[in-house]
C-alpha positions in Angstrom: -42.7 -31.0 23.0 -45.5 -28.4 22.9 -47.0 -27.0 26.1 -50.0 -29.0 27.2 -53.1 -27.4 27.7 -54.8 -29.2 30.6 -58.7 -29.4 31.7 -59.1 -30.4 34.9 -63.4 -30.5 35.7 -63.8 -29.2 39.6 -60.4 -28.3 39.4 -61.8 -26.3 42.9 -62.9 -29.2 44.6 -60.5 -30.9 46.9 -58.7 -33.6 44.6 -59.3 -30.7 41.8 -57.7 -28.4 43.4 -54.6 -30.6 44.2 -54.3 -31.7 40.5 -54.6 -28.2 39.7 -51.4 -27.5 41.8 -48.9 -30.3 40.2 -50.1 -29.2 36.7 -49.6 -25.8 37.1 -45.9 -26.6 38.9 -44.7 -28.6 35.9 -45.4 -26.0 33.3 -48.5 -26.9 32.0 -51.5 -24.5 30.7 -54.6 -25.4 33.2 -58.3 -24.0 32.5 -60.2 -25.2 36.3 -63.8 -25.7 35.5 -66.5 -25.7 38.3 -69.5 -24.4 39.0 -68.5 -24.3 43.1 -71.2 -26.5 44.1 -68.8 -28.2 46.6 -65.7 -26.5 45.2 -64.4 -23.6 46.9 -62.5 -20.7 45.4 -60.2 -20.8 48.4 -58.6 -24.0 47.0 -57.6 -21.9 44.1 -57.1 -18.2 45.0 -52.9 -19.4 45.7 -53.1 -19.7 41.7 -55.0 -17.2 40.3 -51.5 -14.9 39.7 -49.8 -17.6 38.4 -50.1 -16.9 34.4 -50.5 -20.5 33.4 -53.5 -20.9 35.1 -57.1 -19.5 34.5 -60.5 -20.4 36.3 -63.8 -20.8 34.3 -67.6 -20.4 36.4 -69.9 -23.7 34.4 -71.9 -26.4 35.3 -70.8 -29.2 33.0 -73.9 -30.3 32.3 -74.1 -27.3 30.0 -72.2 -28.2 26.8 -68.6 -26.5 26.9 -65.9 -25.4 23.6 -62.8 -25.7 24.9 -59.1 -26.3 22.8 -57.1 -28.8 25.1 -54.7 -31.5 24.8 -56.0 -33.4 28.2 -59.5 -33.8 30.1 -59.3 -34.8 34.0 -62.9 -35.2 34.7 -63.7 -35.1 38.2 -66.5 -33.1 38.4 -69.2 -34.4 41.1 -70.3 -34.0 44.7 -68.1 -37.5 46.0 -69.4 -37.3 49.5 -72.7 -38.9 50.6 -73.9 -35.6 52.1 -73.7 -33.7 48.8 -74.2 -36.3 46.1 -77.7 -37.1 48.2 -78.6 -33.4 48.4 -80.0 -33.4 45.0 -79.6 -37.0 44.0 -80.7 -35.8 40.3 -78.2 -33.1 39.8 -75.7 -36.2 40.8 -76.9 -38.8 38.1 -76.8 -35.5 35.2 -73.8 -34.5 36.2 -72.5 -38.1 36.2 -74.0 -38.6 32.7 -74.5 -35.6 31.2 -71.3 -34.3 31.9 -69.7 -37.1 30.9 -71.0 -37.5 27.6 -70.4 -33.3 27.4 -66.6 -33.9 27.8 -66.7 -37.2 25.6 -67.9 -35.1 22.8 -65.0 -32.5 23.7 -62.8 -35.1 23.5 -63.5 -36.1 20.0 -63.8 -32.8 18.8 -59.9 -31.7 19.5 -58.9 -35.3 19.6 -57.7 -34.5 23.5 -57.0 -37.4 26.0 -59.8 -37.8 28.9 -59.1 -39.3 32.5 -62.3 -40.4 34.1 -62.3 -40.3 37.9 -64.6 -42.9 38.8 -64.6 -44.4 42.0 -64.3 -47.7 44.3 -68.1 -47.0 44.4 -68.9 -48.9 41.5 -68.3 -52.4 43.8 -70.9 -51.4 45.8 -70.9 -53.5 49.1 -68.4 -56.0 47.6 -68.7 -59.5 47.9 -65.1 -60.3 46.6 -62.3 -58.7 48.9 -60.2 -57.0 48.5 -61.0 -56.0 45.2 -59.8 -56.1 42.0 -60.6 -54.3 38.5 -62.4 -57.5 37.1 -65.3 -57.5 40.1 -68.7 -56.8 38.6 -69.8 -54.9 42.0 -72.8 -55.6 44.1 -74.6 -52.2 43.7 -78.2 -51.8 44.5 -79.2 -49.4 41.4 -82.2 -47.6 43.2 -81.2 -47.3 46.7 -80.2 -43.8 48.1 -76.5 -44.4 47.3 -77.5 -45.0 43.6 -77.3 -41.4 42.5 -73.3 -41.8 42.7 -72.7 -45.6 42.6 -74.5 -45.9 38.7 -74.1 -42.5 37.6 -70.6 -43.5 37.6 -71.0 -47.0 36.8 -72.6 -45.1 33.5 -69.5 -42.9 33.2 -67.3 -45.6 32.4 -69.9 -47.1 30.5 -70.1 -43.8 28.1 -65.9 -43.7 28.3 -65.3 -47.4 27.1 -68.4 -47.1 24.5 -66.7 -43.6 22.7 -63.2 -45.3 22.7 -65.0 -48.5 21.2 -67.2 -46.7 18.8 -65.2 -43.2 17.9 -61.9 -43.9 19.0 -61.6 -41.3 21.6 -58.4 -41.8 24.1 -59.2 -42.7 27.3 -58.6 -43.5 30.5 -60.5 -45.0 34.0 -59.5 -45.1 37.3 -61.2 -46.6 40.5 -60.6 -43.7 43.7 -60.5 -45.6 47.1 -60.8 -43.4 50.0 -58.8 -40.5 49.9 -58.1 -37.6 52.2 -55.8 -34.8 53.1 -55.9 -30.7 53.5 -58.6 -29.2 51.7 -61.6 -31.5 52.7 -64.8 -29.6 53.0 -65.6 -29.5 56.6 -69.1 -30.1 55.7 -67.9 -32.8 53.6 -69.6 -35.5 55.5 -66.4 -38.3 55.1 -65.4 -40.4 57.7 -61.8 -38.8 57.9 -62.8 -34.9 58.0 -66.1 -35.8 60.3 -63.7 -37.5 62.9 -60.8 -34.6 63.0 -63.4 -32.2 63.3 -65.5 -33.6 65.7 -61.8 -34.7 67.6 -60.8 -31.2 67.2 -63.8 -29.9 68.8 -64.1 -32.4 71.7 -67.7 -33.1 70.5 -68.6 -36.8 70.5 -67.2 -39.1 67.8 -70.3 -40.9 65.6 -69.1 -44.2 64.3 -72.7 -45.6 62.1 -72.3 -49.2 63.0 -70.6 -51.2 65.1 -67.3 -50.0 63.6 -66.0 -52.9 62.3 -66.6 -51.7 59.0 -63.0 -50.8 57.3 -61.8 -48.4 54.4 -58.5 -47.8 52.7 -57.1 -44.5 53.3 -54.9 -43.0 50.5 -53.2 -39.5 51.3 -53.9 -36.9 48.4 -50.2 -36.2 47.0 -50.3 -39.7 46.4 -53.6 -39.8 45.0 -52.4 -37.1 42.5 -49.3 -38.9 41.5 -51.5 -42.1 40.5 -53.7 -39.8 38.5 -50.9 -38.0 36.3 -48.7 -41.6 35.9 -52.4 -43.2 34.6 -53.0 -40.5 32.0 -49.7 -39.9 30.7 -50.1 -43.9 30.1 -49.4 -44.7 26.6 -50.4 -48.6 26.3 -53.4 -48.7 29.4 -57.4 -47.2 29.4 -58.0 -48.9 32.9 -59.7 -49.1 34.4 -57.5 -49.0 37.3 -57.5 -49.1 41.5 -56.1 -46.0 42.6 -56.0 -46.3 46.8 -54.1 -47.7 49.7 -54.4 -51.1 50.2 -53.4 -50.8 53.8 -57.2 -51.4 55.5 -58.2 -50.3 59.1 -61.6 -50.7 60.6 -63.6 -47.1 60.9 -62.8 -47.6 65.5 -59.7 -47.7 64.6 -59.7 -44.4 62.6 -61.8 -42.7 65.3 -59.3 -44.6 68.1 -56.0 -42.7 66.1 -58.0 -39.4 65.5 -59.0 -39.0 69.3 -55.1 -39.8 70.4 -53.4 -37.5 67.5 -55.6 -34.3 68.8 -55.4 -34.8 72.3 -59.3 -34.7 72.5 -61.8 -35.3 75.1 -64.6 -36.8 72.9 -66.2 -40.3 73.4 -67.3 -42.5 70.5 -70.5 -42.7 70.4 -72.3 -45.4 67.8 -75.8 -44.7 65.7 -77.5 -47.3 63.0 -75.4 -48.2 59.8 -77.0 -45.8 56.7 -78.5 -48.1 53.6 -76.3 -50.1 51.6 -73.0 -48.5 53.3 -70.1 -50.9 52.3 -68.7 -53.5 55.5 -65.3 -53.7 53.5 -63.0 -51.9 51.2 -60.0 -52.4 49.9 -58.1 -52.4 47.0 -56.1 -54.4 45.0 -53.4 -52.5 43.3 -51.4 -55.1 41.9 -52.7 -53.5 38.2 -51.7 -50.3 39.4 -48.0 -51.6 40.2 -47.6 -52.9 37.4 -48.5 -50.4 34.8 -47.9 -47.8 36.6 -45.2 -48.2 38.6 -47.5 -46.5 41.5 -47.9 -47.5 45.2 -48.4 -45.8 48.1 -45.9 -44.8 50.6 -47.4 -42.6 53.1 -48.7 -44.3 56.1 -52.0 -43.2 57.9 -50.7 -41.8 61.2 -48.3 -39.4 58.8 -51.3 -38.5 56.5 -53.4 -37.5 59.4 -50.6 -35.4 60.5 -50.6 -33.2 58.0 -54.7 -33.1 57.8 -55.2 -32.4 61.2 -53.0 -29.3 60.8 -55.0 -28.4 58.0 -58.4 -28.2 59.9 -56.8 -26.5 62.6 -56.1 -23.9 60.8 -59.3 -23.3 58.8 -62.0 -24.3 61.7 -63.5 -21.3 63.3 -61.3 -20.3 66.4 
């Protein structure tokens, strides 16, 4: 078989830059797009020697001519801190990007993975959630930016397979985390280590019996290669851990696994922030033969490490 030439869209962000790393290790050509809005060139510098690997500066809202065999498209802030920064920027990138890469896609014929997102449910009123809920998404509150731009992604994805034949695929990312979170990233996960880490007080929004699914990133990554190199499946699919623990919990585990000295501390629940989320993978098991084996107290491990080493001594 010929060697694959890969492009993985914010191939420097944190999941990007992950991908990035397993394509390059099995022998594959990969061109990392990003325009480093939230990607970071230190998630990448580890690859810049390696001669299968080469780094390209756009915004892909700008139209792109690329020759590749496979799309990853993950470009777009995924926190609620960015993707609200410049809510506009969010939707184009969302939509205009997408439909960008589309048109790539049909150009060389190349196979695209949409990374959409378990945003799409909104604050679900089916649990846990499976591929065939319609959502519950309020389409012009301050989450909306994110939640229907990529509710429109996978609208433009199914629509060019329908109407031009272009290969595709969906999947649905639950929570996810690991090294390489921005520390201004704003997620539950980094905001807990980090405030843990530096004995400030813990901010749960709510009452904290809110929960999320928490998938570690190798794994993450794994569910992502095993959906595109599917040859009889578009998705869309639930990528996560269906394992579900309320947000105290999380802060509870984070203030024991760093030793810290910080109190919770609780503040109003943000607009239309989800009560529950979880996924139901059974989809994923069975076309993919993908579920998730690394539990949260190991994950967090391994995270915690990470931000010890990159926070500011």
């Amino acid at each position: 078989m010929k060697k694959k030439r890969i492009l993985v869209t914010g191939g420097a962000g944190f999941l990007g830059s992950h991908l990035c790393d397993r394509l390059v290790a099995e022998g594959a050509d990969v061109l990392c797009l990003d325009n480093f809005f939230t990607g970071s060139k230190k998630n990448i510098e580890h690859l810049m020697d390696c001669k299968n690997f080469e780094i390209i500066r756009h915004d892909l809202v700008e139209p792109v001519l690329l020759e590749v065999d496979q799309i990853y498209n993950l470009a777009c802030p995924a926190s609620p801190v960015h993707y609200q920064y410049n809510p506009v920027k969010t939707v184009k990138t969302n939509v205009m990007g997408t439909i960008n890469m589309l048109g790539l896609a049909k150009r060389v014929t190349a196979r695209i993975l949409q990374a959409s997102t378990s945003e799409v449910y909104g604050d679900p009123g089916e649990h846990p959630q499976k591929e065939t809920y319609w959502g519950n998404v309020n389409c012009i509150g301050p989450r909306s930016c994110y939640d229907e731009g990529k509710r429109v992604a996978e609208t433009l994805m199914v629509d060019y397979h329908r109407q031009n034949g272009v290969d595709i695929r969906i999947i649905r990312i639950f929570n996810t985390y690991g090294p390489r979170m921005a520390i201004s990233d704003g997620r539950v996960v980094s905001n807990f280590i980090i405030q843990a880490l530096t004995n400030r007080p813990i901010t749960i929004y709510g009452d904290g019996t809110q929960t999320r699914s928490f998938c570690y990133v190798s794994e993450m990554i794994d569910g992502m290669i095993r959906m595109m190199n599917c040859e009889d499946f578009i998705g869309p699919v639930n990528l996560g851990n269906p394992n579900e623990f309320s947000i105290k919990e999380l802060a509870e585990l984070a203030v024991e696994m760093t030793g810290s000295k910080s109190k919770i501390v609780y503040e109003s629940l943000p607009e239309n922030d989800p009560t529950q989320r979880q996924p139901d993978i059974t989809l994923a098991k069975k076309k993919l033969n993908w579920e998730p084996a690394i539990q949260l107290r190991q994950g967090l491990k391994e995270t915690i490490q990470y931000f010890k080493s990159v926070l500011p001594k």
